[in-house]
C-alpha positions as CSV (number, residue, x, y, z in Angstrom):
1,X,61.4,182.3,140.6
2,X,62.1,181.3,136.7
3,X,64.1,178.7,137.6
4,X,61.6,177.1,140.0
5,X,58.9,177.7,137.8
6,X,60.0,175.9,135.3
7,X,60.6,172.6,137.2
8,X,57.1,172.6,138.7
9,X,55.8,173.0,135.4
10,X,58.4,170.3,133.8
11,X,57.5,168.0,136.6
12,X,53.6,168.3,136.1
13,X,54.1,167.4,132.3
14,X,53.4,170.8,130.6
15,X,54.2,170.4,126.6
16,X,57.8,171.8,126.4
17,X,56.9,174.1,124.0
18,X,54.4,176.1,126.3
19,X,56.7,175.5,128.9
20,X,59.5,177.6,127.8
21,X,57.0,180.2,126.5
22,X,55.4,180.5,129.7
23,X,58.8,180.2,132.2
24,X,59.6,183.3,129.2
25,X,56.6,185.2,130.9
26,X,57.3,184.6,134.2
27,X,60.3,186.1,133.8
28,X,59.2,189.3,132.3
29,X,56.4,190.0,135.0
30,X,58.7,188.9,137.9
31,X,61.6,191.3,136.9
32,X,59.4,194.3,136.4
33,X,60.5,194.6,133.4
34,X,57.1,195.1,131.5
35,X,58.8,196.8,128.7
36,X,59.9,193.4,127.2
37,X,56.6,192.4,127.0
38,X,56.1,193.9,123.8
39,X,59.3,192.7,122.2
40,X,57.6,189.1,123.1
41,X,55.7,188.7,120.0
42,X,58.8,189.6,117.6
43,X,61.1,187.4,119.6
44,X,58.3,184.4,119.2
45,X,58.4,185.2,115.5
46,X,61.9,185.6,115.2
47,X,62.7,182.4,115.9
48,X,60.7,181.0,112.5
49,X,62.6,183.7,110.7
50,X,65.2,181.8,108.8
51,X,65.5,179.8,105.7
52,X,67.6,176.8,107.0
53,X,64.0,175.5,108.8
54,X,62.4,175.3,105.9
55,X,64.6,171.9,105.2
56,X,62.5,170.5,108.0
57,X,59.3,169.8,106.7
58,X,60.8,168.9,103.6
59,X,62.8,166.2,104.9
60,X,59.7,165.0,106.8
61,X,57.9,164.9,103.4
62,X,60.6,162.8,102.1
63,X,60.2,160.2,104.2
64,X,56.2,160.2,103.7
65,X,56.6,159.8,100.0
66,X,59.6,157.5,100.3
67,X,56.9,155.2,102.5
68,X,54.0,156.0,100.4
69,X,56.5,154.3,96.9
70,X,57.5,151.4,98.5
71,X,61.0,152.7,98.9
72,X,62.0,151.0,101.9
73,X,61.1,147.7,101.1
74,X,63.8,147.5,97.8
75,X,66.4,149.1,100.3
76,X,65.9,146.6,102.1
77,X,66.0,143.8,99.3
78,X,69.1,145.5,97.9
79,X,70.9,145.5,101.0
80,X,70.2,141.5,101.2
81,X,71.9,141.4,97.7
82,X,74.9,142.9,98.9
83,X,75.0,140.8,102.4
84,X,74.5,137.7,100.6
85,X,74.7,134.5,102.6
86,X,76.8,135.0,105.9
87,X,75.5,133.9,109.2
88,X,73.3,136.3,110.9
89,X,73.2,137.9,107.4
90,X,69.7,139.0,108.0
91,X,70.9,141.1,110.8
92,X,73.5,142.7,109.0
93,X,70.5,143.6,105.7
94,X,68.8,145.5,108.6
95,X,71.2,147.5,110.0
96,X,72.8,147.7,106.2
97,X,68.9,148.5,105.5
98,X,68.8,151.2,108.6
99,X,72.1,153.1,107.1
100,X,70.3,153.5,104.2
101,X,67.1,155.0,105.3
102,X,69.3,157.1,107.7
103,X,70.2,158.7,104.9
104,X,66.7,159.4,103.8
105,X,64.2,160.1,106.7
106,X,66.5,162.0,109.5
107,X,64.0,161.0,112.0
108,X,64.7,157.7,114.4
109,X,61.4,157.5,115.8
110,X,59.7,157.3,111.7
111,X,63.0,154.9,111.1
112,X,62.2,152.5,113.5
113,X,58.0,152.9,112.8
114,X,59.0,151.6,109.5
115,X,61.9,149.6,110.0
116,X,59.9,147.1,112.5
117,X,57.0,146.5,110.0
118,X,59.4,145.6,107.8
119,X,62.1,143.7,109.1
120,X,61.3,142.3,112.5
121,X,58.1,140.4,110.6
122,X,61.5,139.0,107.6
123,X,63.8,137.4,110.6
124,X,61.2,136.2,113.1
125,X,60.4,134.4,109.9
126,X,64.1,133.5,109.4
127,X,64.2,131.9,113.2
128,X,65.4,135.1,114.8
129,X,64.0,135.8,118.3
130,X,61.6,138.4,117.8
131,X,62.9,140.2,120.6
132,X,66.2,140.3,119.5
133,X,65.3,141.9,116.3
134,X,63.1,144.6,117.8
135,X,66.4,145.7,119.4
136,X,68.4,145.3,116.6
137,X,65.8,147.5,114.5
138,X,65.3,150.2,117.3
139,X,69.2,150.4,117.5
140,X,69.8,150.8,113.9
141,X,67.6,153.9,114.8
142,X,70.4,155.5,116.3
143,X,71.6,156.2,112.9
144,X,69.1,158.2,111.7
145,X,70.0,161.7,113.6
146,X,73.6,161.1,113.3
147,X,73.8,160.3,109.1
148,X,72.6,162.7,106.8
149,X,70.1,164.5,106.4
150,X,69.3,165.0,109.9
151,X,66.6,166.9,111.6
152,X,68.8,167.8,115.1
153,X,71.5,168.9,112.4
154,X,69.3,171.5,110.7
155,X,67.9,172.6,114.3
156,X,71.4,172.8,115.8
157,X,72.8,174.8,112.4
158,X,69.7,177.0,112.8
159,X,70.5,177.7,116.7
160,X,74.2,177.9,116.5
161,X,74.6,179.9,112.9
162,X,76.7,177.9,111.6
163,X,76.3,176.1,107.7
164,X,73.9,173.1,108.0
165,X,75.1,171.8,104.7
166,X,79.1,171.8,106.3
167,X,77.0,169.6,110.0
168,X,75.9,167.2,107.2
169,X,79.2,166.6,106.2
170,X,80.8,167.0,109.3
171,X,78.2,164.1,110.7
172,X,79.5,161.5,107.6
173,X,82.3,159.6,109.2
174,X,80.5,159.2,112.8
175,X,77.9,157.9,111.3
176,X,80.0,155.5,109.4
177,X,82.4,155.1,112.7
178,X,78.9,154.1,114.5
179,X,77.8,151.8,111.5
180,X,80.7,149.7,111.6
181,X,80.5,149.3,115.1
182,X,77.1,148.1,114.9
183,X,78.3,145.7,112.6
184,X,81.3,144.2,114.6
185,X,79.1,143.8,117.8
186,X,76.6,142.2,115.2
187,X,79.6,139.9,114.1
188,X,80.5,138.6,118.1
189,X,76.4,138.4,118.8
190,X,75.9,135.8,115.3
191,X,78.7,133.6,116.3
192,X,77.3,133.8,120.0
193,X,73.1,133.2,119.4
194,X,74.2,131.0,116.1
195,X,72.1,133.2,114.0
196,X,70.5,131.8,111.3
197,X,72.3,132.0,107.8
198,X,70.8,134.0,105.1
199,X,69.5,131.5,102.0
200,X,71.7,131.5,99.4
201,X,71.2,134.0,96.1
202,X,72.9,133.1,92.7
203,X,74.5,136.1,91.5
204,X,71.6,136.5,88.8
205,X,68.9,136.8,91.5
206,X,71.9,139.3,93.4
207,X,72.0,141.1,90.1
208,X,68.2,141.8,89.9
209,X,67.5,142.5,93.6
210,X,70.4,145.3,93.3
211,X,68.8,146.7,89.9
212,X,65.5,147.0,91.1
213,X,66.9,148.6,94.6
214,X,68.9,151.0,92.5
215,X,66.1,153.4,91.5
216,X,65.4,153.4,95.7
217,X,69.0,155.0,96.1
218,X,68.4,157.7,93.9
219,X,66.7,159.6,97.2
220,X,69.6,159.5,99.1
221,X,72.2,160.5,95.9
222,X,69.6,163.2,95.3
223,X,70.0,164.4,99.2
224,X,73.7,163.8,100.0
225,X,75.0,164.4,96.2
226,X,73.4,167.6,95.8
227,X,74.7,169.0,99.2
228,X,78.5,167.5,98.8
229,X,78.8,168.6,94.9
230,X,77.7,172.6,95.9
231,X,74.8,172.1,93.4
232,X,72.2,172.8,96.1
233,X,71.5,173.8,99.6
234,X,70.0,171.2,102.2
235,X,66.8,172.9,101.6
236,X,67.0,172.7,97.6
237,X,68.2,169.1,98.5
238,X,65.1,168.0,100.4
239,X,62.9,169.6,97.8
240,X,64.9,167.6,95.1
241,X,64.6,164.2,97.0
242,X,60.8,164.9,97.0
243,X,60.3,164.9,93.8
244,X,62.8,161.9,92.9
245,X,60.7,160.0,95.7
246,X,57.4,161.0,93.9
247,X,59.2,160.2,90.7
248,X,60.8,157.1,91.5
249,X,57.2,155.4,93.5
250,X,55.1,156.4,91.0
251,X,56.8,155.4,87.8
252,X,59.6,153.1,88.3
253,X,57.5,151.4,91.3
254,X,53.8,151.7,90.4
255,X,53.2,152.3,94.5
256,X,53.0,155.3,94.9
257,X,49.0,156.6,94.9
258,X,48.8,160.1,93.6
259,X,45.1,160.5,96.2
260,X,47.8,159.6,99.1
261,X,49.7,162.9,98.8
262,X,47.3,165.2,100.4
263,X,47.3,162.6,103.6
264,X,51.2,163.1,103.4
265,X,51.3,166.7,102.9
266,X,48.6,166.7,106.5
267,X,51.2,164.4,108.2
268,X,54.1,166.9,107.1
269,X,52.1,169.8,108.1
270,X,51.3,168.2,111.6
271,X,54.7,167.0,112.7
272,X,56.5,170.0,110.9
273,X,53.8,172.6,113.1
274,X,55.0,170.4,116.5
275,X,59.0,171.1,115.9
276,X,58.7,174.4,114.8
277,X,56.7,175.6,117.7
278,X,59.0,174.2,120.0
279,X,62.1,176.5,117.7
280,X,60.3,179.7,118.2
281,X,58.8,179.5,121.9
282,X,63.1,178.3,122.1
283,X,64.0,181.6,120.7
284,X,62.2,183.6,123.4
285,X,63.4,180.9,126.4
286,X,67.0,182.2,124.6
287,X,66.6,185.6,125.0
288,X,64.7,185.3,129.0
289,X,68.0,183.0,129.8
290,X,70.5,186.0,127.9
291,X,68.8,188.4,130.3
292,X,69.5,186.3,133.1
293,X,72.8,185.9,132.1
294,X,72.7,182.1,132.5
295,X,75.9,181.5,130.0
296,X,77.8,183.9,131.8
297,X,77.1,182.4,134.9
298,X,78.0,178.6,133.7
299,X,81.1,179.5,132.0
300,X,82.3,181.1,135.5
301,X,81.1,178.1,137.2
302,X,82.6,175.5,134.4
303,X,85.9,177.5,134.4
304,X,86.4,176.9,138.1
305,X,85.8,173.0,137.7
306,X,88.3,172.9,134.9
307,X,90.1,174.9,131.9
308,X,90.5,171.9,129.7
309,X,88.0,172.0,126.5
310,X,88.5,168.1,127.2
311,X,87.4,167.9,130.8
312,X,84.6,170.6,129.6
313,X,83.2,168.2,126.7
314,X,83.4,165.1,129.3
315,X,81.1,167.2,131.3
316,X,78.8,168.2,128.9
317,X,78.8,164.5,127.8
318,X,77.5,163.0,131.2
319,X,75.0,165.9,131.8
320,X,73.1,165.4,128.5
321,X,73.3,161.9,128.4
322,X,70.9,162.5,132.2
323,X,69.2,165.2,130.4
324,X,68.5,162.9,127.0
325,X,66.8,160.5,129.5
326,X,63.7,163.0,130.7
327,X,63.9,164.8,127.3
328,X,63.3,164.5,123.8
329,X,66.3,165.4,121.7
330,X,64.4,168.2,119.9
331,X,63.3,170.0,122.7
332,X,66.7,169.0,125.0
333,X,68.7,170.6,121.9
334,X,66.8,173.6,122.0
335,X,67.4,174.3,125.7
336,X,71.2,173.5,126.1
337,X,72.6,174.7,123.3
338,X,72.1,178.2,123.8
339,X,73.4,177.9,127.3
340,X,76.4,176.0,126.8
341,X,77.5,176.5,122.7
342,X,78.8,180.2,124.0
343,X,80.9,178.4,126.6
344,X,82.1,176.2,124.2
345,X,83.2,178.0,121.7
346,X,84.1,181.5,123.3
347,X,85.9,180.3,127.1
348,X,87.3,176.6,125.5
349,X,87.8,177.6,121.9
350,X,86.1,174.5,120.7
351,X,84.9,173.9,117.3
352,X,81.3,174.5,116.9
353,X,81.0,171.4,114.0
354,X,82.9,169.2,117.1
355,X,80.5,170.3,119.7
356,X,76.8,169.8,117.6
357,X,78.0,166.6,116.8
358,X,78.7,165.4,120.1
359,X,75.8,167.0,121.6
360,X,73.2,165.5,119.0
361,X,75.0,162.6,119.0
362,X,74.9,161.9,123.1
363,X,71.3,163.2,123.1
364,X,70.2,160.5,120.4
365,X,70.5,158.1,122.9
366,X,67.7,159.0,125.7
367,X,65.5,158.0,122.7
368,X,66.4,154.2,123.9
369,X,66.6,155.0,127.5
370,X,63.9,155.0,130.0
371,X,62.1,157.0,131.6
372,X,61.3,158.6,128.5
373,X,62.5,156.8,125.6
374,X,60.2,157.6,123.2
375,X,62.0,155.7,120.2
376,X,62.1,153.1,122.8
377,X,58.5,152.7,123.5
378,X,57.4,152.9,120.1
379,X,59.2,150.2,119.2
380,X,57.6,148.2,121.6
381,X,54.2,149.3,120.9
382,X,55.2,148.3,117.5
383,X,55.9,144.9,118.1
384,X,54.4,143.9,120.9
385,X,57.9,143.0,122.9
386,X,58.3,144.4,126.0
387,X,59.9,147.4,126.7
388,X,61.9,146.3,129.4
389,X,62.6,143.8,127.4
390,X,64.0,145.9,124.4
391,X,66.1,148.0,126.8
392,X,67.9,145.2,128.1
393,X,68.7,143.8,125.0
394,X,69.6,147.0,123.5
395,X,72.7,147.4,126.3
396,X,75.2,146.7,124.2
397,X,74.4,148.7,121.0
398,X,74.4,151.9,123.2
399,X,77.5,150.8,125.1
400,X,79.1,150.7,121.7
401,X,77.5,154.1,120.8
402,X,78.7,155.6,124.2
403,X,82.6,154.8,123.0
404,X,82.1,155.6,119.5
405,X,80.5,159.7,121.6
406,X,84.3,159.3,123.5
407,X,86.2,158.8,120.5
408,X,84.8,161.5,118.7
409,X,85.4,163.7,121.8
410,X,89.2,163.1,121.8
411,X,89.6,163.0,118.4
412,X,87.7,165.9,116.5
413,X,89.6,165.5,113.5
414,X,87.1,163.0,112.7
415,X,84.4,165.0,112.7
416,X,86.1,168.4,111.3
417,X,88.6,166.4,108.6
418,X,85.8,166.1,105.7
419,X,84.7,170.4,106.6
């Protein structure tokens, strides 16, 4: 009944949030058991009830104000500095450009928003084929959930108890492992399109683009420093990089209106409301699935398909890389993870840092696949390039994301080495 319940209303398109409040409802009237009813309210409420979420709407906030100060823009300019003049240089500011805001926003789908308006716009201009860079720019995306600070991170730390500050750190080298293979397939594709060279800078001009990006970079020092030295929680961290972007777009940049904030703080408030509705109608869908013993049940059933934590991740890895294709990360996070982070870590013995990074990891990438694909489709509303379009060209970015999921899978160290 809960079970089938919960397709009908998946299939007719019912907001995942009330969905798994609802399916939580069925469950109680269709067991009789009308005495959990009124532990439904506390459980909804319980699932707000902990201090790690309130990095969320901070981080969100950071990237409002970091957008509002013209932040992106010197990233951006810095990163061409750095490139210099190499063919197909453009390309490589971009994705240089997208590692940095990964570092800032958390988000793929406000990366890309802002990542398209202002690159795809710099290399059509260069002789790039628009298309080309709207897949570039959506796949440099990808690196926004993976590199600290990251919104699936927080969510993950929040549903699996475990340090969000230590998942930050634990997410630094695959996000550097899936940079530089973003860069190496960048390398083959110049040489193969003949990408346009980027102009030539004299090392004064290099000098002054890198100054003036410098005050930019103080966001992501302010995020990442803060958490690595100890000196502050992710939480204090995103409060921090607030006021730095505040500081930074109004003073060192002149951008940044002061009568734009309340427009930002609204924003905030409106996507922060939409993800933290989803955690807590999560938190009763947790405890209905507890009831029905659903872990129990799937670490039985996983135990008689194999005993190997490697064959177990391999599963896991193919299953949410069909379930990251009808469903959001957020919301796909929120319903696997308390289903299969028990198995994981209680019947395999796997480390939970290991498993939340391959999990958020292999569900980042549904945002570029359709039917769904919401990433996807936003860049393509964006820009005007066909969606279709995008997702052929984007192929081999998330073949080279898919290896860089398997290498992490037989080789944890890299994930658990920095902890």
């Amino acid at each position: 009944m809960v079970i089938s319940s919960f397709l009908v209303l998946l299939v007719i398109g019912m907001p995942i949030a009330f969905l798994l409040a609802i399916t939580a409802l069925i469950y109680i009237f269709s067991s009789d058991n009308l005495v959990l009813l009124s532990s439904y309210p506390q459980q909804l409420f319980g699932g707000l009830e902990n201090y790690g979420l309130l990095a969320l709407p901070l981080f969100i906030l950071v990237g409002e104000c970091m957008n509002e100060g013209g932040i992106a823009r010197r990233l951006m300019v810095m990163a061409m500095a750095l490139i210099g003049s190499a063919r197909g240089g453009l390309a490589y500011v971009n994705l240089l450009s997208n590692m940095m805001m990964a570092s800032i926003l958390g988000s793929t789908v406000a990366q890309i928003t802002i990542m398209t308006r202002v690159a795809v716009p710099e290399m059509e201009k260069a002789g790039y084929p628009k298309d080309m860079a709207v897949a570039l720019t959506a796949a440099g995306g990808l690196l926004a959930p993976i590199i600290p600070p990251s919104m699936l991170f927080v969510i993950f730390g929040v549903i699996a108890q475990i340090s969000i500050g230590d998942l930050f750190i634990a997410g630094i080298i695959p996000g550097l492992l899936l940079g530089l293979a973003f860069f190496a397939l960048l390398g083959w594709m110049a040489r193969r399109h003949d990408f346009p060279a980027n102009e030539r800078m004299s090392w004064r001009q290099r000098l002054a683009s890198f100054r003036n990006g410098l005050a930019a970079g103080l966001v992501p020092v302010a995020i990442i420093g803060g958490i690595l030295s100890g000196l502050a929680t992710p939480t204090e961290a995103a409060a921090l990089a607030v006021v730095v972007a505040i500081l930074v777009g109004r003073y060192v940049y002149g951008e940044f209106d002061l009568n734009n904030l309340w427009p930002a703080l609204v924003r905030t408030a409106q996507s922060s409301a939409i993800v933290l509705l989803l955690i807590a109608a999560a938190q009763v869908f947790s405890w209905v699935i507890t009831f029905e013993n659903l872990p129990g049940l799937t670490a039985a059933w996983l135990q008689e398909v194999s005993s190997s934590p490697l064959v177990f991740l391999l599963l896991v890895t193919g299953l949410l890389l069909l379930i990251g294709m009808i469903l959001d990360p957020i919301p796909a996070l929120i319903l696997v993870v308390p289903v299969l982070l028990p198995v994981a870590t209680s019947v395999y013995g796997i480390n939970p840092f290991h498993f939340g990074v391959v999990v958020c990891l292999t569900l980042v990438l549904g945002l570029l696949t359709p039917p769904v694909g919401s990433a996807l489709f936003t860049a393509s509303a964006l820009s005007g390039v066909k969606a279709e379009r995008i997702a052929l060209l984007l192929g081999p970015y998330l073949g080279a994301m898919l290896l860089v999921i398997l290498l992490l899978v037989f080789f944890p160290v890299l994930i658990t080495v920095l902890i």
